[in-house]
N, C-alpha and C positions, 0 to 999 in steps of 0.2 A: 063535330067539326072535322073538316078532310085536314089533310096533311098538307100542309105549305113553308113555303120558304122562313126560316126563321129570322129575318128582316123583316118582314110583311109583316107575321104573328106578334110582333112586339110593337109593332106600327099600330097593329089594333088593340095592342093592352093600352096603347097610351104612355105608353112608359119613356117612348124617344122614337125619334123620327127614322125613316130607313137606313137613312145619311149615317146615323147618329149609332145606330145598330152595327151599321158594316165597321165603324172606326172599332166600336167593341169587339169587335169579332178579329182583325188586325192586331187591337193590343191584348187577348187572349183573355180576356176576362168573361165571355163566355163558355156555359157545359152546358151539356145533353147529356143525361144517363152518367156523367162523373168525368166524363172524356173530353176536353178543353177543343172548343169548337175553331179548326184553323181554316176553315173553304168557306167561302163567299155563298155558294152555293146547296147549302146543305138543307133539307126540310125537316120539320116538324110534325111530332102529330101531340097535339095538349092534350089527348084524352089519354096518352101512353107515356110519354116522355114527360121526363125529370128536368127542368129549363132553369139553369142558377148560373146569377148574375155577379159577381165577385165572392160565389160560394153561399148565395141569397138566393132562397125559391123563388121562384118565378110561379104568381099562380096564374093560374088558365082565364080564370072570371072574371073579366073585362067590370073596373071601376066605373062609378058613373062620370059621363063627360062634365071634363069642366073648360071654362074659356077665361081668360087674366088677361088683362092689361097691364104690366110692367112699366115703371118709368127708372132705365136703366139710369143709374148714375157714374159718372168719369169712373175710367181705374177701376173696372170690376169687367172682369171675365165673362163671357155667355158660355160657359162650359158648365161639367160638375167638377172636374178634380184638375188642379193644376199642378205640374210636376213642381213648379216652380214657387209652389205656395203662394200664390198670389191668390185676392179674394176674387171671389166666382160668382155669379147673381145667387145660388144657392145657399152662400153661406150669410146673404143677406137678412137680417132679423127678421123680416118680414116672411121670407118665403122657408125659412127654418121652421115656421110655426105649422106649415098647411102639411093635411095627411096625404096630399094625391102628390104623386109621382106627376110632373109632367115636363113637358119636350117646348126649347123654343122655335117658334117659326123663324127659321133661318137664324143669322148670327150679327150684331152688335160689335165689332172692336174693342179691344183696351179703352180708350181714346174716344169710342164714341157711345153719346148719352141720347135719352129720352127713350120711344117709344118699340116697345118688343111684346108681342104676342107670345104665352105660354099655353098651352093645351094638353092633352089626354086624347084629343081626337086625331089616332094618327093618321087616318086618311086624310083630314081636311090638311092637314101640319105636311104633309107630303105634296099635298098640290100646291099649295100656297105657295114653296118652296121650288116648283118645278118651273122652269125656264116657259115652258111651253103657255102659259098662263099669262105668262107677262102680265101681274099684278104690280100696282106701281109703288114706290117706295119714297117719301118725300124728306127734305133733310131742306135745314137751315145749316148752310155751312158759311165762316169764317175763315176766309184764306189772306194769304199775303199778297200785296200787292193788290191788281184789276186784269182782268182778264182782255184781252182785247176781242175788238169783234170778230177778228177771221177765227180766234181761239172758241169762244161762244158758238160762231156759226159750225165748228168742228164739231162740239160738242153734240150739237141739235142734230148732226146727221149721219155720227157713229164715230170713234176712232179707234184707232188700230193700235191696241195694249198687247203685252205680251203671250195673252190667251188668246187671242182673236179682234176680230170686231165687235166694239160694244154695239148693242142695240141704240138707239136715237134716242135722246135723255131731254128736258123737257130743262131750260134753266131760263131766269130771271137778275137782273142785277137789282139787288135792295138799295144799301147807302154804304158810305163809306165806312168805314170806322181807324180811330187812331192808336197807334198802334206806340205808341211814346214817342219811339224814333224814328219811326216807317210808319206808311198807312198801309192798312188792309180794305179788302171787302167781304160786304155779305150777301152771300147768294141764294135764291129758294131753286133746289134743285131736284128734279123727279126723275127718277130711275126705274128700267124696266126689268129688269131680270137681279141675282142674288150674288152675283158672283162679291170673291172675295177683297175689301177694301177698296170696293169700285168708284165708290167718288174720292173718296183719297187718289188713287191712282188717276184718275181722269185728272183734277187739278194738277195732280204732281205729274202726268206728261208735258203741260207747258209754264213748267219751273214754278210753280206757285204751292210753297207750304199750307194745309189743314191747319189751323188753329185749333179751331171748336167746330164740331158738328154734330149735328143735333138731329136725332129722326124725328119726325112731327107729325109723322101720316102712314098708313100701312095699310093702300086700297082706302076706301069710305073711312077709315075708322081713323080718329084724330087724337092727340094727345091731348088729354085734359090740362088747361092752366092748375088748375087746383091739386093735380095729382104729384106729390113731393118726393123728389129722385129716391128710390129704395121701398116708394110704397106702390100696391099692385089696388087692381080692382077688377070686378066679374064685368064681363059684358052684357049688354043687356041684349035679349031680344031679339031686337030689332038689329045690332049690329053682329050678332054670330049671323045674321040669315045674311048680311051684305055679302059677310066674310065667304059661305058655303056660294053665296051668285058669285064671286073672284074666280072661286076654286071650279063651276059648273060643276055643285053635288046637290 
């Protein structure tokens, strides 16, 4: 194996995505050879270098791939360590038990539940994740109040957040629901790209609080009814191939 980037080489251990690699490398808990890795930019070669991860060998010999379905539940973290001690989907009883290391496709909120892809395959974990893909992302959300139609029409044809223009977002109005003292609505909404608390933020540019929201879809692949907030399952088949046509692998 030639020498590459050590973001890339931990992308293909499966151990965390490149994203996921660079923040390690920021909060210094990578070495090479004993020497605490601080540049963004530095390479590897696995057949000579010593790669440890909070002073944890790193080995060379890529696990076999695995693919999970997650049903996040409220109040739990998509990290591994919280400075804050708050709980993490890792320290979940479920995913304490499994022996593979793996990385989630993109990130879940505090606040937001149901469906998240974990993986080992960091190539596919990196396109999935890439802007450029525009893989769609579906969410049952719960907000305050009703959006009106010029708000809707905004939505469907990009609006300008504090990062940029969002991409064109795909939304529906369900029904109402009541809210004790106030009424809310429920929306099925599709998103194109990963950015951070992006449908949060899209309601909350025209003044409408996130109640509940719930991811239900991620490309082709659907959250099982059956599947109980905190328990994971493999995919089958037929939907890692959907997943690798999203990603064009």
């Amino acid at each position: 194996m030639e020498p590459m980037r050590l973001q890339k080489w931990i992308s293909q251990l499966g151990i965390a995505s490149r994203r996921e690699a660079e923040r390690w490398i920021e909060e210094g808990r990578l070495s090479i050879n004993g020497e605490i890795v601080t540049s963004q930019g530095l390479k590897v070669d696995p057949n000579v270098d010593e790669v440890r991860l909070d002073g944890k060998l790193l080995e060379a010999k890529p696990p076999p791939r695995v693919y999970w379905l997650l049903n996040k539940p409220d109040q739990v973290l998509t990290t591994r360590k919280d400075p804050g001690d708050r709980e993490t989907i890792f320290d979940l009883p479920k995913l304490q038990k499994v022996g593979f290391t793996v990385a989630p496709v993109g990130r879940l909120d505090y606040r937001t539940e149901g469906l998240l892809l974990l993986s080992n395959d960091g190539e596919l974990v990196h396109r999935l994740c890439h802007p450029k893909y525009k893989v769609p992302r579906h969410y049952h959300a719960l907000i305050s109040g009703k959006l009106s139609h010029d708000a809707e029409k905004a939505i469907r044809k990009g609006v300008e957040l504090e990062d940029g223009l969002t991409l064109p977002a795909d939304i529906i109005y369900a029904h109402g629901k009541n809210l004790g003292k106030s009424k809310g609505s429920w929306y099925f909404i599709t998103v194109y790209e990963g950015r951070n608390r992006l449908v949060r933020r899209l309601f909350e540019s025209f003044g409408h609080k996130v109640i509940r929201l719930i991811r239900t879809g991620f490309g082709d692949i659907k959250l099982p009814e059956e599947l109980q907030p905190g328990d994971y399952r493999q995919l089958s088949a037929e939907e890692i191939k959907l997943l690798k046509k999203a990603a064009k692998l």
